[in-house]
C-alpha positions as CSV (number, residue, x, y, z in Angstrom):
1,X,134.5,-79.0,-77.7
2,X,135.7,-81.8,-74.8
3,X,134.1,-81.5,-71.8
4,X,135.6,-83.3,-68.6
5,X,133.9,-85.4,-66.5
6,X,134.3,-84.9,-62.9
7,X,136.0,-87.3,-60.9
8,X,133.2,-89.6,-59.8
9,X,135.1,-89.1,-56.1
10,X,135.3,-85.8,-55.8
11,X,131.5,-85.6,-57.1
12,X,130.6,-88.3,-54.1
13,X,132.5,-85.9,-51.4
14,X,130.7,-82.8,-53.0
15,X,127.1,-84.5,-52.6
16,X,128.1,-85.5,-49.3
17,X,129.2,-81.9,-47.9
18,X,125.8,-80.8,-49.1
19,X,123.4,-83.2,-47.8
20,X,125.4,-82.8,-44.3
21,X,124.6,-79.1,-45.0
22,X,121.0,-79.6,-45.8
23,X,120.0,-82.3,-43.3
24,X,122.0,-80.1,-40.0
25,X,120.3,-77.2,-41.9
26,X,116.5,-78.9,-41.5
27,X,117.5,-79.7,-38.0
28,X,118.3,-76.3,-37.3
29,X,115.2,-75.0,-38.6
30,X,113.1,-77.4,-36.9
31,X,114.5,-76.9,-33.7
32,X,114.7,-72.6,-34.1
33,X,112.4,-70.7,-36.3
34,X,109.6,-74.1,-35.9
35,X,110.5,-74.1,-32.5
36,X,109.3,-70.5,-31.9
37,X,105.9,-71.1,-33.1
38,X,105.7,-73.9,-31.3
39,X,106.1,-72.9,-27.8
40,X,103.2,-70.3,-28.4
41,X,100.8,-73.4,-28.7
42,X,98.9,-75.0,-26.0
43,X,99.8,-78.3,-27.4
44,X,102.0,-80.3,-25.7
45,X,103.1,-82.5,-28.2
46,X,104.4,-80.7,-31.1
47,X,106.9,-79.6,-28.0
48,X,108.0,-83.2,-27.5
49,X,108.3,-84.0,-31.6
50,X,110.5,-80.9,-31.9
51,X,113.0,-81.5,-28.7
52,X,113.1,-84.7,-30.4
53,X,114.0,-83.7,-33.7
54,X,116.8,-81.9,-31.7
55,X,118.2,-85.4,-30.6
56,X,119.7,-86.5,-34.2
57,X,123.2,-87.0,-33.7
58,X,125.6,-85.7,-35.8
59,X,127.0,-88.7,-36.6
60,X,123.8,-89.8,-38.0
61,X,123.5,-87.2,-40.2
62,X,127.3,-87.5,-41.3
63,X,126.4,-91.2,-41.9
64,X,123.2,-89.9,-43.9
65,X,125.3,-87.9,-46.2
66,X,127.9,-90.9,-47.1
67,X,125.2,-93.2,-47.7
68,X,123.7,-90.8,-50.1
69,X,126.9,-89.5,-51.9
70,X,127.7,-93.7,-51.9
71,X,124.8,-94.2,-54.4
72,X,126.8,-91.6,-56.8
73,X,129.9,-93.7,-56.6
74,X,130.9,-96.7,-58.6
75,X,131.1,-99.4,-56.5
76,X,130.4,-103.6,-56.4
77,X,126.9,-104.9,-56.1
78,X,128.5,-107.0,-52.9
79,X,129.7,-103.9,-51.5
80,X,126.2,-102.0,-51.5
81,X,124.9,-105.1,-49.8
82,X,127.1,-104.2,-46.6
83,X,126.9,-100.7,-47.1
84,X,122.8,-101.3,-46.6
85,X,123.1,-103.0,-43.9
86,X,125.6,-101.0,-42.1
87,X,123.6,-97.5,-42.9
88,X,119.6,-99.8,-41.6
89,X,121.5,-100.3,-38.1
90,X,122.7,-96.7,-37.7
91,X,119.2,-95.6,-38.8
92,X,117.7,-98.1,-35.8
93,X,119.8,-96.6,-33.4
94,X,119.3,-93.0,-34.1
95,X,115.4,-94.7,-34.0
96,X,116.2,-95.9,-30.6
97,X,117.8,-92.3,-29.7
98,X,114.3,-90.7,-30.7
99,X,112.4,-93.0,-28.7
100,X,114.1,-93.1,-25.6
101,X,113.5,-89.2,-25.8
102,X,110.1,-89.4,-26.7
103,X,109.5,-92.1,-23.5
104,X,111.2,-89.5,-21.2
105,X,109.5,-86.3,-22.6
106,X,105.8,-88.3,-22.5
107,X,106.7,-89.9,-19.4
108,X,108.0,-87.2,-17.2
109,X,105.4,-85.5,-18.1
110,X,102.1,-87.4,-17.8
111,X,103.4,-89.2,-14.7
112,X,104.2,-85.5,-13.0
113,X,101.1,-84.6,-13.5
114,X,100.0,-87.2,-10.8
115,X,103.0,-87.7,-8.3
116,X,103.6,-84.1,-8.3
117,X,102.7,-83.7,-4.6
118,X,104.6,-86.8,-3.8
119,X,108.3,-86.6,-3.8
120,X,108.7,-90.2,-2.7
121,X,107.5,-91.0,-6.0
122,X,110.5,-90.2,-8.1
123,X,111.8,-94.2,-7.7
124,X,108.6,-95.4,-9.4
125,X,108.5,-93.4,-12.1
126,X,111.9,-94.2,-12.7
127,X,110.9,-97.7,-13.0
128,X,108.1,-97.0,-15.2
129,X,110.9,-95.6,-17.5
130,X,113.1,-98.4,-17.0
131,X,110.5,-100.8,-18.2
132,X,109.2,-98.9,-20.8
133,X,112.4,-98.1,-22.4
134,X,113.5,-102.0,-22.0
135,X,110.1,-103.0,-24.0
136,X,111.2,-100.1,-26.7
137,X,115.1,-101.3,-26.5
138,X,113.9,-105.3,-27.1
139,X,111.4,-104.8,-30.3
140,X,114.3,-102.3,-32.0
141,X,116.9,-104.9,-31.6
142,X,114.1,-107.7,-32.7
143,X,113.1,-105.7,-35.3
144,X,117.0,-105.1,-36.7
145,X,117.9,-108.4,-36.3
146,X,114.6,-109.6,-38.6
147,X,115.8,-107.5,-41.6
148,X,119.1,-108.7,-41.5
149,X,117.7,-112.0,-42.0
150,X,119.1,-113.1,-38.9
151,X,116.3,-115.8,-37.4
152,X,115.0,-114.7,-34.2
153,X,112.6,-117.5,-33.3
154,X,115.1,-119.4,-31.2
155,X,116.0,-116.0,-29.5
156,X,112.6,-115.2,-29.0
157,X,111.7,-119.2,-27.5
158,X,115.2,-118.6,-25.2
159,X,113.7,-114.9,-23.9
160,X,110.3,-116.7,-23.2
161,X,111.6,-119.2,-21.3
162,X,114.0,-117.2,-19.6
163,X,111.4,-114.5,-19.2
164,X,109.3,-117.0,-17.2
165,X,112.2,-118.2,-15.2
166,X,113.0,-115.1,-14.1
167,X,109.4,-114.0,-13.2
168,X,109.0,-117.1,-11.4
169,X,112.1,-116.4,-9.7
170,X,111.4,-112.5,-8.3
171,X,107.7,-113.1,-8.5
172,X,107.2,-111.8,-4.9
173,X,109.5,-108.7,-5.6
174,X,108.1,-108.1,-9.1
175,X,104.6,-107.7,-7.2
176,X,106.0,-105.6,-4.9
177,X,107.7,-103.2,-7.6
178,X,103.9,-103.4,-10.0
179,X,102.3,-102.7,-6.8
180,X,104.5,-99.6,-6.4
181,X,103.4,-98.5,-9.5
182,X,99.7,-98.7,-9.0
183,X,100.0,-96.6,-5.7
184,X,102.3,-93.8,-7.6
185,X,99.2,-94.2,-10.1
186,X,96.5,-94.6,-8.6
187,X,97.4,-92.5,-5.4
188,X,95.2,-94.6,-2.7
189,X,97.5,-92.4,-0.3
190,X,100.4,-90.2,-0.7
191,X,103.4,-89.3,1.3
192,X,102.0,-87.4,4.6
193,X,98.1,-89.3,4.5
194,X,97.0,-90.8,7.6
195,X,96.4,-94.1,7.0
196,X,94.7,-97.1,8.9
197,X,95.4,-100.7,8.4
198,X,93.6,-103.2,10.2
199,X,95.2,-102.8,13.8
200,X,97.9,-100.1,12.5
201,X,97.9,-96.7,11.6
202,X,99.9,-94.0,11.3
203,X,101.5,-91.6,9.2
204,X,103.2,-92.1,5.4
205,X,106.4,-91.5,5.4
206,X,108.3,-93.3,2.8
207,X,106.3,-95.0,-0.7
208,X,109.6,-97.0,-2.1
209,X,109.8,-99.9,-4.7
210,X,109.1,-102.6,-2.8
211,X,107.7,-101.0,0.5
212,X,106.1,-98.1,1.7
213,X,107.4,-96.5,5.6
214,X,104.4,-95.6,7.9
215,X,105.0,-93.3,11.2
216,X,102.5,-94.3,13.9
217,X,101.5,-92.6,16.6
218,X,103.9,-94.4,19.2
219,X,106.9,-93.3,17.6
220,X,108.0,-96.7,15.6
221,X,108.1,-96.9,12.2
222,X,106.2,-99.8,10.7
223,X,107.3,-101.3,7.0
224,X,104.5,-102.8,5.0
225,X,105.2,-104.5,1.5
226,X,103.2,-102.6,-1.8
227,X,101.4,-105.2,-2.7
228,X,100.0,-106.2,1.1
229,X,99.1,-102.7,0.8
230,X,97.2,-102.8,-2.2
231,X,95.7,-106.4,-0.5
232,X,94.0,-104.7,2.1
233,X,91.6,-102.3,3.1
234,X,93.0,-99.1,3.8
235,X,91.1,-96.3,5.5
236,X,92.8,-92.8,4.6
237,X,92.0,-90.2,7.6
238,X,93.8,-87.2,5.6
239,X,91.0,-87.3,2.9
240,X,88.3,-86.7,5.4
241,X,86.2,-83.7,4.2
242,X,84.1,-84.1,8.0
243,X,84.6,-86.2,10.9
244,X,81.5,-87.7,12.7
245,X,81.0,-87.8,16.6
246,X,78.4,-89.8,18.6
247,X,78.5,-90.2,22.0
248,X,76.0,-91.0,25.0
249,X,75.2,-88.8,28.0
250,X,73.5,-90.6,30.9
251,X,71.1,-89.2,33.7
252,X,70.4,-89.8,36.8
253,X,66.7,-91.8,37.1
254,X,65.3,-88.8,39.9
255,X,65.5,-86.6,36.6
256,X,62.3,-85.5,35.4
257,X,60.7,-85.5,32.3
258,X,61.0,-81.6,32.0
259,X,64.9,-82.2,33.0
260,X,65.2,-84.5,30.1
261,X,63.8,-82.1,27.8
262,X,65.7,-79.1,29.0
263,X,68.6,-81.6,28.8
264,X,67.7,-81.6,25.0
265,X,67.5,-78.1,24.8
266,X,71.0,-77.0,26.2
267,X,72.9,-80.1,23.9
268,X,70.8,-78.4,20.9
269,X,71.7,-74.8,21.5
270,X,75.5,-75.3,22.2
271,X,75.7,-77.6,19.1
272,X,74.0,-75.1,17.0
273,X,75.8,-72.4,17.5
274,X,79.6,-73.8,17.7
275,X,81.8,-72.8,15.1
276,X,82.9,-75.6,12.5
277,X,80.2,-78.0,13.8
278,X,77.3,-79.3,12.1
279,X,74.9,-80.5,14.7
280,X,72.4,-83.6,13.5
281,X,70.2,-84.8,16.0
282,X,70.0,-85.0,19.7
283,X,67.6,-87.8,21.7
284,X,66.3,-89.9,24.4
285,X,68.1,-93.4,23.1
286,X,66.9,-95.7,26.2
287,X,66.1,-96.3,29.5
288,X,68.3,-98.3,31.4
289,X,68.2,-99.9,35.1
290,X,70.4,-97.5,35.9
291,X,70.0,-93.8,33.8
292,X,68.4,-91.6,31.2
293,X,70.5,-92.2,27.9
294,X,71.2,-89.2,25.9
295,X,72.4,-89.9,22.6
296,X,73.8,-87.0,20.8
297,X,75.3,-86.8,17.1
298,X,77.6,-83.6,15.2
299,X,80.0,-83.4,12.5
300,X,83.3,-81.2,13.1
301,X,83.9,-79.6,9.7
302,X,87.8,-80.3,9.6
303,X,90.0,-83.2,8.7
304,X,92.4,-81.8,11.6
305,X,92.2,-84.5,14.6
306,X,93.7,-81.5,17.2
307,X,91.5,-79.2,16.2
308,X,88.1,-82.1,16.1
309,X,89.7,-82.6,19.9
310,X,89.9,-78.9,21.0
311,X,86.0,-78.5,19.9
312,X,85.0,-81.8,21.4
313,X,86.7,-80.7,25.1
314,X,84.6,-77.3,24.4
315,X,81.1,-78.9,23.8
316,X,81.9,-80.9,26.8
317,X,82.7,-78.5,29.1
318,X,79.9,-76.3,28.2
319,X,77.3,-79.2,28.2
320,X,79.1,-79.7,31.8
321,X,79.2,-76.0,33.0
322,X,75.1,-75.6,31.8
323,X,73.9,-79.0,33.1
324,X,75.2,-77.8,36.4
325,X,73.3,-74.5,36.2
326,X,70.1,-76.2,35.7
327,X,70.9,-78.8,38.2
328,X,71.2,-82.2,36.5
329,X,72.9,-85.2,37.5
330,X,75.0,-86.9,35.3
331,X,74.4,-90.4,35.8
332,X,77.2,-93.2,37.6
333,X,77.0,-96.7,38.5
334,X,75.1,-97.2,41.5
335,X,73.4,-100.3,43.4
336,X,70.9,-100.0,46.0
337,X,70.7,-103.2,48.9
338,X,67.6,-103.3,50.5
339,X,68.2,-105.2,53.9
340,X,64.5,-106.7,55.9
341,X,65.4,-108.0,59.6
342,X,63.7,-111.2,60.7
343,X,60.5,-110.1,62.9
344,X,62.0,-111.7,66.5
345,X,65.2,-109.0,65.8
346,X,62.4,-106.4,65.2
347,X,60.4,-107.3,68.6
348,X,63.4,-107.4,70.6
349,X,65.0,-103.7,69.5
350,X,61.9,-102.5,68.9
351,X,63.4,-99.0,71.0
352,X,65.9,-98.8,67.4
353,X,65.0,-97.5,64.4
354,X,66.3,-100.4,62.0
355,X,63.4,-100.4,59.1
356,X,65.8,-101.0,56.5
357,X,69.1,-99.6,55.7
358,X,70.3,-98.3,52.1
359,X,74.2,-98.9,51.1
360,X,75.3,-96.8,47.7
């Protein structure tokens, strides 16, 4: 009995309409009945390998199937050669298409972890992505151009050169946009900190690329550059967990000592007992020419400035209201001129009563 061959064509087509069907079959499975069990874990990156899985193109996979039914076709050793070659570049772009997706998904989602109270920080991360997928871009091309036996030392001496050329070139603007980063990062301040820089200070408005926009108290708006930023010494006010006060209260010198100490007393009590203050010590810091120094020390318990304000006005006025009661001076500059009149003045109006005369 004569058995026909099939035609070694129509065999090629039949392999490739089933490996199409198997490899979009595997996809679908992955991405469906994987995919369910997946999204039950805890585990964030068996997510990102399965949305990535989901990326193959379809003309990948048509281009798988071809390449595999070609191997069951009769063909010229020359021929294979280019097929190869052909069949490795589609493979490094569908690679490229997986790892773009991978940088976005990993990304996106470790960066939004740490900007996520801080819209402004959207055009940094973007950068980060813009870098990272132009590092992933470069060594895919490098690496494709390698196995085609293409020589990419000269390409790679041109990109170094040129690479330095360039950074040489924007170095003051490539500082700027690295700088950017390492405050979207790092987060020395967010959007809405109050922030002091040497003589300015103000309110965060705007981090961008190259600068970030601070609001201060005047009304302007005052543009710093990221990397000055990042050069100085920045005092953030919105991180404050409790603001300190010291101040001096001065009496009079006719005070005495049991004025002083009652002086103490009332400071003590009305620190003790206000609301969001933690009183620390109140004393007798000097003696001057002039008064009794009082020095007195709290914490307010807020980062809020208004509200630090509206308790400091309220010690105040009660320290003013119960010095008052108890009758004592506050202390103000005063000079005393003690005038003596030559002894013939004294003998000649000796009928006036010119001892001495005080001026305050």
């Amino acid at each position: 009995m004569r058995y026909l061959l099939p035609n070694p064509y129509l065999l090629g087509l039949g392999i490739a309409l089933l490996s199409y069907i198997l490899i979009y079959g595997l996809k679908r499975l992955l991405s469906t009945r994987i995919g369910q069990f997946v999204n039950l874990s805890q585990n964030k990156w068996d997510d990102i390998v399965v949305h990535t899985v989901e990326q193959t193109t379809h003309f990948f996979m048509l281009g798988s199937s071809l390449y595999i039914a070609f191997q069951y076709i009769p063909h010229e050793k020359e021929l294979s050669f280019y097929v190869d070659r052909a069949y490795f570049i589609l493979t490094m772009l569908q690679v490229m298409i997986w790892g773009n997706h991978l940088l976005e998904k990993y990304i996106t989602s470790a960066v939004n972890k740490r900007t996520r109270h801080n819209r402004a920080a959207s055009s940094s991360v973007n950068l980060l992505k813009l870098l990272a997928k132009l590092v992933l871009f470069s060594v895919i091309f490098l690496f494709t151009l390698n196995n085609l036996n293409i020589k990419i030392t000269t390409i790679l001496a041109g990109l170094g050169v040129g690479g330095i050329a360039v950074a040489l070139a924007l170095q003051k603007i490539l500082g700027d946009l690295f700088s950017s980063l390492s405050i979207v990062l790092d987060k020395p301040f967010v959007v809405g900190d109050f922030i002091i820089m040497d003589q300015y200070l103000g309110e965060v408005e705007k981090i961008g690329l190259r600068t970030t926009h601070i609001r201060s108290l005047t009304g302007e708006q005052i543009i710093f550059s990221n990397s000055d930023l990042l050069g100085a010494r920045i005092r953030n006010m919105k991180r404050m967990h409790e603001r300190r006060v010291s101040f001096v209260l001065s009496l009079t010198l006719q005070v005495d000592p049991d004025g002083i100490q009652k002086a103490v007393d009332i400071i003590t009590h009305i620190l003790t007992h206000r609301e969001r203050v933690r009183f620390d010590r109140c004393h007798l810091m000097a003696i001057s020419r002039t008064s009794f120094d009082l020095e007195l020390v709290y914490f307010v318990l807020t980062d809020d400035y208004n509200i630090h304000m509206d308790i400091q006005q309220g010690i105040l006025m009660d320290i003013y209201r119960e010095f008052l009661v108890h009758q004592l001076p506050f202390a103000y500059p005063t000079q005393t001129l003690h005038h003596q009149m030559p002894p013939e003045y004294l003998k000649q109006n000796s009928h006036l009563d010119v001892g001495h005369k005080s001026l305050s």
